[in-house]
Jmol script that loads the backbone (N, CA, C; Angstrom):
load data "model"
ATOM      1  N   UNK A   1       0.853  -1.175   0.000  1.00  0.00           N
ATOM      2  CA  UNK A   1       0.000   0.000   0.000  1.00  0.00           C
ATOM      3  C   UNK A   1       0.898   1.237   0.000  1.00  0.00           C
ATOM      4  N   UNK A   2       0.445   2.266  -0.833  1.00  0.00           N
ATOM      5  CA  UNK A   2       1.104   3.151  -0.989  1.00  0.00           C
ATOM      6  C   UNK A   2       1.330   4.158   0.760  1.00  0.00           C
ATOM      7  N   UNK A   3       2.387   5.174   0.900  1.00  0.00           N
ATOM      8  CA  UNK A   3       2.401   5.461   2.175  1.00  0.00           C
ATOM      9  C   UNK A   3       1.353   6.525   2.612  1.00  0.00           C
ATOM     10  N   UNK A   4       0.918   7.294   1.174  1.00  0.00           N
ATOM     11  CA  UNK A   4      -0.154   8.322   1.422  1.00  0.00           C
ATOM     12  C   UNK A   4      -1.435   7.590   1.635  1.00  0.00           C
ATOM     13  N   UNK A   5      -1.880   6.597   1.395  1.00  0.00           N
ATOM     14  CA  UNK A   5      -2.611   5.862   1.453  1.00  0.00           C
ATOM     15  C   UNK A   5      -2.832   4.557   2.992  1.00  0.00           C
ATOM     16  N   UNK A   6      -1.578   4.433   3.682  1.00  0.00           N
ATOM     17  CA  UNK A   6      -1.169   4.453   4.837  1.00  0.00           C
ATOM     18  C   UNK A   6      -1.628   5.478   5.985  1.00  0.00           C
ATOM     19  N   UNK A   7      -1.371   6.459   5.492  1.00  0.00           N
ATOM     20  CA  UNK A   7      -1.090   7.613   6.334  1.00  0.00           C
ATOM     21  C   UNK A   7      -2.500   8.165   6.350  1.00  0.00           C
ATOM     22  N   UNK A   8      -3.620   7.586   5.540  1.00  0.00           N
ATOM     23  CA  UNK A   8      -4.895   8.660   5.285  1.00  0.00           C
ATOM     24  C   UNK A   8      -5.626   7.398   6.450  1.00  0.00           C
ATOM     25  N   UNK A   9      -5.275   6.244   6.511  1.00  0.00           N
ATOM     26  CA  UNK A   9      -6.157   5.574   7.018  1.00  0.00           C
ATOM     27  C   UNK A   9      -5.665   5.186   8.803  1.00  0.00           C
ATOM     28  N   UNK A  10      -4.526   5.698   9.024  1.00  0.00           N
ATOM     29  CA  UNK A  10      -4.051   6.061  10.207  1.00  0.00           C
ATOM     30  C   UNK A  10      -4.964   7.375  11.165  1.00  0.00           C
ATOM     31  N   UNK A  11      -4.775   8.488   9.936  1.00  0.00           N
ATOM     32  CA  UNK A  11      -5.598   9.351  10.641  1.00  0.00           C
ATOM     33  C   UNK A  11      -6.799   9.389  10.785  1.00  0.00           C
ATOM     34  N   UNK A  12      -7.771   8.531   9.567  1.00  0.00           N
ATOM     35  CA  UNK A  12      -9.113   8.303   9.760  1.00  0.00           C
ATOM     36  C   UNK A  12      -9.404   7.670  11.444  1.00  0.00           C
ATOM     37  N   UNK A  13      -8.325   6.614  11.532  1.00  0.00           N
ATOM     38  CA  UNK A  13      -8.470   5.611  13.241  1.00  0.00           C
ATOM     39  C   UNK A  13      -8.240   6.674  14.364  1.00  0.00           C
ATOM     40  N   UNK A  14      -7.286   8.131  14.220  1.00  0.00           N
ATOM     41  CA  UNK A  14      -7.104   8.805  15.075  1.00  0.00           C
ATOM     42  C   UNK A  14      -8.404   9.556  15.336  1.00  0.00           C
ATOM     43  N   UNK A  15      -9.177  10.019  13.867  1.00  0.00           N
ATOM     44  CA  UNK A  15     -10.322  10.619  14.091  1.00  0.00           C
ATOM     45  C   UNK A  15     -11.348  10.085  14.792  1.00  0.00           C
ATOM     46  N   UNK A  16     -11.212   9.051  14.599  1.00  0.00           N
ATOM     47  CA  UNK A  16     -12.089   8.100  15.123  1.00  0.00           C
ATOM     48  C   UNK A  16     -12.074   8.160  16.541  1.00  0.00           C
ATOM     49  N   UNK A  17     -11.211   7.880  17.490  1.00  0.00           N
ATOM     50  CA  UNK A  17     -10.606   7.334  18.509  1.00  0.00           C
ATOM     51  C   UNK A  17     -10.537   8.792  18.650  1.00  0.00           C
ATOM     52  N   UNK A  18     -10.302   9.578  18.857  1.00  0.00           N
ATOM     53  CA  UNK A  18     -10.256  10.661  19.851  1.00  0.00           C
ATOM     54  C   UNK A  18     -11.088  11.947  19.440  1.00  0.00           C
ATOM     55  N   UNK A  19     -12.527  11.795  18.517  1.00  0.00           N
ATOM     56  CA  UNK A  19     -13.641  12.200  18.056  1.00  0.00           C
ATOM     57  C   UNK A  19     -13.325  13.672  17.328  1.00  0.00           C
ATOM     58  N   UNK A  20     -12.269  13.617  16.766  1.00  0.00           N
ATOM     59  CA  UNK A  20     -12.162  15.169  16.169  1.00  0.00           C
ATOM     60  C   UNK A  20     -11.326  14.776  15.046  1.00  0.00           C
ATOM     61  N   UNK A  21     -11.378  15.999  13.857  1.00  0.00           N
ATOM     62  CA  UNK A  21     -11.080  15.506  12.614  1.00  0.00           C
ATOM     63  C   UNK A  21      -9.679  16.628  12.816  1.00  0.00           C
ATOM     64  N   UNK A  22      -8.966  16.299  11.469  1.00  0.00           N
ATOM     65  CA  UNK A  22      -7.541  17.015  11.470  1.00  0.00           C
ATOM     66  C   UNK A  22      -7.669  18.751  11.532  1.00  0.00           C
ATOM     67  N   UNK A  23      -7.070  19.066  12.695  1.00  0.00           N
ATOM     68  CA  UNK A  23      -6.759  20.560  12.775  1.00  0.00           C
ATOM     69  C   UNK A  23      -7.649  20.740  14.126  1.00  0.00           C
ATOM     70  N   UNK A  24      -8.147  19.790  14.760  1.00  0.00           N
ATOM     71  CA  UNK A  24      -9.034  19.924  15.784  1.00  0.00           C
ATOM     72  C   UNK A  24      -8.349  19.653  16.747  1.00  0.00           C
ATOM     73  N   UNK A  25      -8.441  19.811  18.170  1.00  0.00           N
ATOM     74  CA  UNK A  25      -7.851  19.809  19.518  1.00  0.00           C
ATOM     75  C   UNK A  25      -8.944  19.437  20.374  1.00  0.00           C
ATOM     76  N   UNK A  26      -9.052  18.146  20.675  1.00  0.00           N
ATOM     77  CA  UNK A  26      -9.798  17.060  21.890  1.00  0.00           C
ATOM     78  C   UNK A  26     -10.016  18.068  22.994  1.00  0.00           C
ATOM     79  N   UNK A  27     -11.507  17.576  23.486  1.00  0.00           N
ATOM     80  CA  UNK A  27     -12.057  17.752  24.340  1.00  0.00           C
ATOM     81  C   UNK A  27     -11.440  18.059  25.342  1.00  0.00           C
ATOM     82  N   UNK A  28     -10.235  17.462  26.272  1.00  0.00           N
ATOM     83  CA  UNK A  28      -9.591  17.168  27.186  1.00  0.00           C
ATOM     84  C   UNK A  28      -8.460  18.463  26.958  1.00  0.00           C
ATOM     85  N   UNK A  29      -8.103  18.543  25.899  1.00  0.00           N
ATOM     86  CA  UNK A  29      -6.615  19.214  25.512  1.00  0.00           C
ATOM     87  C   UNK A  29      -5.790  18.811  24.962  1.00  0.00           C
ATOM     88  N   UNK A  30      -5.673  17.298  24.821  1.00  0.00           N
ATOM     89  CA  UNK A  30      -4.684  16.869  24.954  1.00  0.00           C
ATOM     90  C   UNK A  30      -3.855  16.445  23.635  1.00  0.00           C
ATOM     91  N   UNK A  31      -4.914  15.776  23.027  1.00  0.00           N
ATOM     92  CA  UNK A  31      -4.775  15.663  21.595  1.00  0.00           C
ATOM     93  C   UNK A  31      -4.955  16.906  19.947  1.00  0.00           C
ATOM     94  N   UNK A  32      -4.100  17.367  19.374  1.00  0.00           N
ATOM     95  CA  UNK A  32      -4.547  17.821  18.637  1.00  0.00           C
ATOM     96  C   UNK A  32      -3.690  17.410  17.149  1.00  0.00           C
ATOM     97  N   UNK A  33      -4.609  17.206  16.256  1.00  0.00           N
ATOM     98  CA  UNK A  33      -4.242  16.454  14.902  1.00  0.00           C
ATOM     99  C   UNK A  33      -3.789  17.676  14.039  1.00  0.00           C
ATOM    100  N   UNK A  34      -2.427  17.523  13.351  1.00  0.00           N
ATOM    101  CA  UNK A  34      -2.319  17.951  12.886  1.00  0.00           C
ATOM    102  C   UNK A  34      -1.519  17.707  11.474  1.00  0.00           C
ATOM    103  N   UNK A  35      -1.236  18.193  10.233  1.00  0.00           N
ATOM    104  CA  UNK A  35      -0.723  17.855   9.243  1.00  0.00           C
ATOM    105  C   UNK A  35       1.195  17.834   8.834  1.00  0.00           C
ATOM    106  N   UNK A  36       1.670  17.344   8.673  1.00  0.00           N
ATOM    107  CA  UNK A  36       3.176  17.571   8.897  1.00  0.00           C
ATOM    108  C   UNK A  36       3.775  17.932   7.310  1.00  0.00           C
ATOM    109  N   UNK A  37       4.866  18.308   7.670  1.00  0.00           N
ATOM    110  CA  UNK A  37       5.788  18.303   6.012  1.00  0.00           C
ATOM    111  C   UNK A  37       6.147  17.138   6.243  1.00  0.00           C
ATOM    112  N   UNK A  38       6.902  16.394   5.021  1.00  0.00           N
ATOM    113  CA  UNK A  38       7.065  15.341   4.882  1.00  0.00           C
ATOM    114  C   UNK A  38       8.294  15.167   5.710  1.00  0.00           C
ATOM    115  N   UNK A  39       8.138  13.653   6.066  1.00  0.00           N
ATOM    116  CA  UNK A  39       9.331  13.322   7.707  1.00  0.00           C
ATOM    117  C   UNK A  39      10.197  12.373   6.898  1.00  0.00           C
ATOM    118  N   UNK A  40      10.517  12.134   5.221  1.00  0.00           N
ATOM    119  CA  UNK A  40      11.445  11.293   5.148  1.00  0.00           C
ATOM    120  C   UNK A  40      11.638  10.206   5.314  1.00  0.00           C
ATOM    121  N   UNK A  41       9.927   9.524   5.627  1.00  0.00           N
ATOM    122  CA  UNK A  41       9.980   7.941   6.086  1.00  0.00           C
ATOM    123  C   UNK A  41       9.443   6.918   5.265  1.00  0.00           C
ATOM    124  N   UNK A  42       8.871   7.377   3.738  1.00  0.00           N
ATOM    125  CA  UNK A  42       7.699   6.522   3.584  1.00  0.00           C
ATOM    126  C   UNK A  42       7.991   5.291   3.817  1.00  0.00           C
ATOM    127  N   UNK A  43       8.931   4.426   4.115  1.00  0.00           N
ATOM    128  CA  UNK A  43       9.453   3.361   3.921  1.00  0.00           C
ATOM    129  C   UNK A  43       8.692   2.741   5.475  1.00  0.00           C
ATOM    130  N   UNK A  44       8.583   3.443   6.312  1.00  0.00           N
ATOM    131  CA  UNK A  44       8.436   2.997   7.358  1.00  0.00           C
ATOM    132  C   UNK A  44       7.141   3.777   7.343  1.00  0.00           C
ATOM    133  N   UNK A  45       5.967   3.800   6.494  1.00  0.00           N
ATOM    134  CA  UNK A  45       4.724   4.413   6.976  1.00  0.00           C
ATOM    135  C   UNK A  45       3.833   3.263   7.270  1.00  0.00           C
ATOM    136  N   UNK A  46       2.458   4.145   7.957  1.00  0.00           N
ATOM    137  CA  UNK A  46       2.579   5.695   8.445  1.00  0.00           C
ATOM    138  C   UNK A  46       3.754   5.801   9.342  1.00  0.00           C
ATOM    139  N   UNK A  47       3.535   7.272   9.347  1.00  0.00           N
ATOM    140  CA  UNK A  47       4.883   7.809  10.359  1.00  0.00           C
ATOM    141  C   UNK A  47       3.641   8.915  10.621  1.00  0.00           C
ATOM    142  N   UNK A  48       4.744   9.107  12.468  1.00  0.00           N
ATOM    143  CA  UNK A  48       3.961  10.852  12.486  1.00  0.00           C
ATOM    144  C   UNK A  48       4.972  10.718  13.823  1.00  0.00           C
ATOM    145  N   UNK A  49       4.677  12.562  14.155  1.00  0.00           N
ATOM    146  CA  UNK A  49       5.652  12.962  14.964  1.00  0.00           C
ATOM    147  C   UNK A  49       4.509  13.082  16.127  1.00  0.00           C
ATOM    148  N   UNK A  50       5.183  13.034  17.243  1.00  0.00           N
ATOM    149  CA  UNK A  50       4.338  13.271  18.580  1.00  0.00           C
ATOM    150  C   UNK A  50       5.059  14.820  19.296  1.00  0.00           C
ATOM    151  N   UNK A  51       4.663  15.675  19.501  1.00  0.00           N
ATOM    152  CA  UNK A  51       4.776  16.842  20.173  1.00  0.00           C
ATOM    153  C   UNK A  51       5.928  17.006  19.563  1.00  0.00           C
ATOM    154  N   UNK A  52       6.156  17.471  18.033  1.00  0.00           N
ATOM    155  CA  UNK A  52       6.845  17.673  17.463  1.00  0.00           C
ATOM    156  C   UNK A  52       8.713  17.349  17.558  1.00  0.00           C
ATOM    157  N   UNK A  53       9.027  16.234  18.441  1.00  0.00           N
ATOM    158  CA  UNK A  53       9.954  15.458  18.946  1.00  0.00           C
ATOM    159  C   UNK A  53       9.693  14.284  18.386  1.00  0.00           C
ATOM    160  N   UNK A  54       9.247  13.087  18.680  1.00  0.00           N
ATOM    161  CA  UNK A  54       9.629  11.804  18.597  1.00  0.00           C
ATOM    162  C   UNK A  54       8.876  10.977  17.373  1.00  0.00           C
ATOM    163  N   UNK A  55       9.390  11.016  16.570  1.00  0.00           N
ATOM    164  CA  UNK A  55       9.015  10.176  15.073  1.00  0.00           C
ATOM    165  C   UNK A  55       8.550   8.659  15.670  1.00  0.00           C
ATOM    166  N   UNK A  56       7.499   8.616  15.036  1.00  0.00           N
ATOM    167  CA  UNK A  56       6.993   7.053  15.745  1.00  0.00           C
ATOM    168  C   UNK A  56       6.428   6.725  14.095  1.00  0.00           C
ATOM    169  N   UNK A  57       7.431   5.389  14.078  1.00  0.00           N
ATOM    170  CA  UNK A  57       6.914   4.647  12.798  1.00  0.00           C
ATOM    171  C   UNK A  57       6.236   3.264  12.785  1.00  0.00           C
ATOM    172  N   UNK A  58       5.989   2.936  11.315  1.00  0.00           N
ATOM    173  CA  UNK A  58       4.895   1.506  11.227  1.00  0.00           C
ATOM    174  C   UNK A  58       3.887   1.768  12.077  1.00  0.00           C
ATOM    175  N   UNK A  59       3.182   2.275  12.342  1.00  0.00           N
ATOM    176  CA  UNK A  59       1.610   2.895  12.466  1.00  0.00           C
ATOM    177  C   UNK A  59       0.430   1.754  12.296  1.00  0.00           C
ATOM    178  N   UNK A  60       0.498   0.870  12.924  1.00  0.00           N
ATOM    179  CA  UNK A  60      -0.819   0.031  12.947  1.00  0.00           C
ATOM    180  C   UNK A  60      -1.666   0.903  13.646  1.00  0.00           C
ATOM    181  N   UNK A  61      -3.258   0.600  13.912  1.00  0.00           N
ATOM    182  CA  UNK A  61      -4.117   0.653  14.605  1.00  0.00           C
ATOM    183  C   UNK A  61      -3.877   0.351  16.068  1.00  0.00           C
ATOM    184  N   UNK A  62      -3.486  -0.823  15.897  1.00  0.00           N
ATOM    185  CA  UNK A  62      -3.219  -1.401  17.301  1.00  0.00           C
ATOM    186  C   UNK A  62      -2.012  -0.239  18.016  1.00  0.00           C
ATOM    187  N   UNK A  63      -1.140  -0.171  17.042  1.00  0.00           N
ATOM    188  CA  UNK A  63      -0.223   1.011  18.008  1.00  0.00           C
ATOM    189  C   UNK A  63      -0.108   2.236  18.050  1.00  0.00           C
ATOM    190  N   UNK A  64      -1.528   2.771  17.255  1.00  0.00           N
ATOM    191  CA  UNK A  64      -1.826   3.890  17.499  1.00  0.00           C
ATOM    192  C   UNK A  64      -2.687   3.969  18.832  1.00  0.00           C
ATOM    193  N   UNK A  65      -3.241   3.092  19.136  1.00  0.00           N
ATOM    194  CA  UNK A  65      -4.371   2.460  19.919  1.00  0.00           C
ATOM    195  C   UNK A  65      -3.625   2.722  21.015  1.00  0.00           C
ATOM    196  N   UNK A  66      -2.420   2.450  21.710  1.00  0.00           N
ATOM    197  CA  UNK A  66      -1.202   1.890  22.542  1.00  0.00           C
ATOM    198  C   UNK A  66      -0.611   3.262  22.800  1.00  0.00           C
ATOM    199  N   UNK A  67      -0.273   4.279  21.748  1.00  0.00           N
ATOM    200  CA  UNK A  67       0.312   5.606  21.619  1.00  0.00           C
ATOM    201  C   UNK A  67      -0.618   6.283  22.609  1.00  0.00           C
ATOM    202  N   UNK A  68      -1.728   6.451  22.270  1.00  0.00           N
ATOM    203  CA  UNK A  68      -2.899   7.373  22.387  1.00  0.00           C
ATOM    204  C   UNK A  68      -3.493   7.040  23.759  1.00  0.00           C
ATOM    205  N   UNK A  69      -3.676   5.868  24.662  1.00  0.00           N
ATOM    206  CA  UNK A  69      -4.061   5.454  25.487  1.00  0.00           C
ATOM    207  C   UNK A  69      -2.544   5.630  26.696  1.00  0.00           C
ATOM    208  N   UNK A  70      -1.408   5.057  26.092  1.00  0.00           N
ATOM    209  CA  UNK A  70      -0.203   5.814  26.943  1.00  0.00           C
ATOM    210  C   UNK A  70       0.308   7.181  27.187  1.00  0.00           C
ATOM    211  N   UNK A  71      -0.427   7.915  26.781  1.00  0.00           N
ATOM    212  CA  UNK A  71      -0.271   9.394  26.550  1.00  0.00           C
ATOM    213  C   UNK A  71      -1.330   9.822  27.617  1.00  0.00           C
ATOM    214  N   UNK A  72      -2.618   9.073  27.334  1.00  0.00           N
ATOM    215  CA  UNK A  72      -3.737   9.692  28.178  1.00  0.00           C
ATOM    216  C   UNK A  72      -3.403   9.069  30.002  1.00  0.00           C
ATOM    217  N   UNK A  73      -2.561   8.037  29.750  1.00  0.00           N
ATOM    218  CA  UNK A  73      -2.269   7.578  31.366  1.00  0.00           C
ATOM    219  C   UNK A  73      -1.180   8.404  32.140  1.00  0.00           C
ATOM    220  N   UNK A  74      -0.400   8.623  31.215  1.00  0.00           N
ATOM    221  CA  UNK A  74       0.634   9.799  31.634  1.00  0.00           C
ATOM    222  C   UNK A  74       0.112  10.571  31.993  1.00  0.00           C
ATOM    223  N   UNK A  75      -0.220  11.777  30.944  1.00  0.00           N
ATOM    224  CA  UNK A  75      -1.089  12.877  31.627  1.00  0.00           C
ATOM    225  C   UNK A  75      -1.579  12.558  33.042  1.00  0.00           C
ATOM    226  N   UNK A  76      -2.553  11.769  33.660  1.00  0.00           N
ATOM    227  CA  UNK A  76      -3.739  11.672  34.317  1.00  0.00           C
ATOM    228  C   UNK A  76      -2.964  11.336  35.624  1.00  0.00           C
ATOM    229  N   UNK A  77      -1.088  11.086  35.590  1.00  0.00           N
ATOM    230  CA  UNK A  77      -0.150  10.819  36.353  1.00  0.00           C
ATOM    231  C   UNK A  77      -0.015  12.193  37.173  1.00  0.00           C
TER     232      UNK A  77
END
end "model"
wireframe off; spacefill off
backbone 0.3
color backbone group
């Protein structure tokens, strides 16, 4: 699968999962989706950056699932 095509269905699961579409900022605060310049990875897509620091690649569901739920336990630390 192509990586733009990767990457569209990554963010559809983010939209999903934390109820706001790209350019939006969650209920909570915590999450906000946003669009990147290109990170140089397709090889390893999806890719996306987290608080504009840490490149997190191969992007399943499941470990977006894992990202997004370890983020919200932190915080709540």
């Amino acid at each position: 699968m192509p990586a733009a095509a990767d990457g569209a269905k990554a963010l559809k699961h983010l939209e999903h999962k934390l109820g706001i579409v790209m350019g939006q900022t969650s209920a909570d605060g915590l999450f906000t989706l946003q669009q990147s310049e290109c990170l140089g990875a397709c090889a390893d897509s999806p890719v996306m950056l987290v608080n504009d620091l840490t490149m997190c690649s191969f992007m399943s569901n499941e470990k977006l699932d894992q990202l997004i739920d370890g983020l919200k336990s932190a915080e709540a630390k």
